[in-house]
Every structure is written in C-alpha cells, then in structure tokens.
C-alpha positions in Angstrom: -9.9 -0.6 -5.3 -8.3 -3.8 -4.4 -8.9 -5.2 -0.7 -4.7 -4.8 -0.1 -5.2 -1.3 -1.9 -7.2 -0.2 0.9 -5.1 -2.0 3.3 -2.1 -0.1 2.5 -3.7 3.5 3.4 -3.5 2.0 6.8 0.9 1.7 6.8 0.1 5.6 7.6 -1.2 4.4 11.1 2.0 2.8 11.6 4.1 6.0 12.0 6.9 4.1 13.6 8.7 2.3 11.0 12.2 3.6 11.9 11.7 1.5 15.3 8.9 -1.4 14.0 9.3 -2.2 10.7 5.6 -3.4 9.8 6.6 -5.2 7.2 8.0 -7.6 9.6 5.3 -7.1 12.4 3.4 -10.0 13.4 0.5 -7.2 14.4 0.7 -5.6 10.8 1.3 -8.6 9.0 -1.9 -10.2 11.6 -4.3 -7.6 9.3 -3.2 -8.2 5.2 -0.5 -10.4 3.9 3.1 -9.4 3.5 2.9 -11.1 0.3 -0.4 -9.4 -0.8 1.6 -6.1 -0.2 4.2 -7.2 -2.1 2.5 -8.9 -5.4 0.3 -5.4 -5.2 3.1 -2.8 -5.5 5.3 -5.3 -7.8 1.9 -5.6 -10.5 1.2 -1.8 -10.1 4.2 0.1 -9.3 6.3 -2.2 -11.6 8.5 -2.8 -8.1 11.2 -6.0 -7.5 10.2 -6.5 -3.8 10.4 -9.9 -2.2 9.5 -11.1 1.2 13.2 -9.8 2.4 11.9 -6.6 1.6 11.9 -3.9 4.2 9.3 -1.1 4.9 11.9 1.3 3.3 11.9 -0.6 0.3 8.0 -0.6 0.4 8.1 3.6 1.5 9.3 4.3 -1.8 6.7 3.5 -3.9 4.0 4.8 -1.8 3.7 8.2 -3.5 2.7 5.8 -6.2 0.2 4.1 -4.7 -1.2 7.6 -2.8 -1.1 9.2 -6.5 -3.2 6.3 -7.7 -5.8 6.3 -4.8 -6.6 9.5 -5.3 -6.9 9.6 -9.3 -8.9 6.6 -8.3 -11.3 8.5 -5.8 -11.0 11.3 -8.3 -12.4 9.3 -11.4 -15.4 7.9 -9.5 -16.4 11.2 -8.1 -16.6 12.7 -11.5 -19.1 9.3 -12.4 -20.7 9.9 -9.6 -21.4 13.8 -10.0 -22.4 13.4 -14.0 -25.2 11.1 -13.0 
C-alpha cells in the first residue's frame, strides 16, 4: 500500500471536517501532500479532483479507497495463511 494510501486511513482522525476542512489544514496538509491525496484518488478512484478540491469532494470516494484497503489487507492475509 502506497505511503499516501496509508495516510488517508488517518482523514478518519479528523472527524471535524464540517468545521476544518483538512484538505485545507496547514496541520493535515503539515503530515502528506494535498497533491499526493489528490493524484492518489484521481489514478485509483478514476476522480477529477484538483487542488480547489474540498474534503467533501474527497469524502466521496472514500468508500473506495476503504473497499480497497481492505481487499488489500484481505489478499495478503490469505498469502500469508497458505504459507
């Protein structure tokens, strides 16, 4: 999993995105690059988001990205378990 894959498990932390978005927090975007975020989702989630983009644009496709780490985690603990 990519370095900004991992990274965006953490938005979860940032349960206050109606008040802070932390796609335009200094403290958030301090951590991984807003453009990492944003050339991740738009290569794997087939997104259009730009460095205008909002956290709600981002929310949207985070399902995605959930539904991928898991198949993810799930794929290497069936490797790991057949050896």
């Amino acid at each position: 999993m990519s370095e900004c894959g991992c990274s965006l498990v953490h938005l979860s932390n940032l349960h206050d995105w109606k008040t802070v978005d932390p796609m335009q927090s200094t403290s958030f975007m301090a951590q991984i690059s807003q453009v990492d975020v944003i050339m991740y989702i738009n290569q794997y989630h087939m997104a259009n988001l730009n460095e205008d983009s909002t956290f709600e644009d981002v929310a949207q496709y985070l399902p995605h990205v959930f539904d991928k780490i898991k198949a993810n985690l799930e794929y290497y603990l069936t490797e790991l378990e057949d050896k």
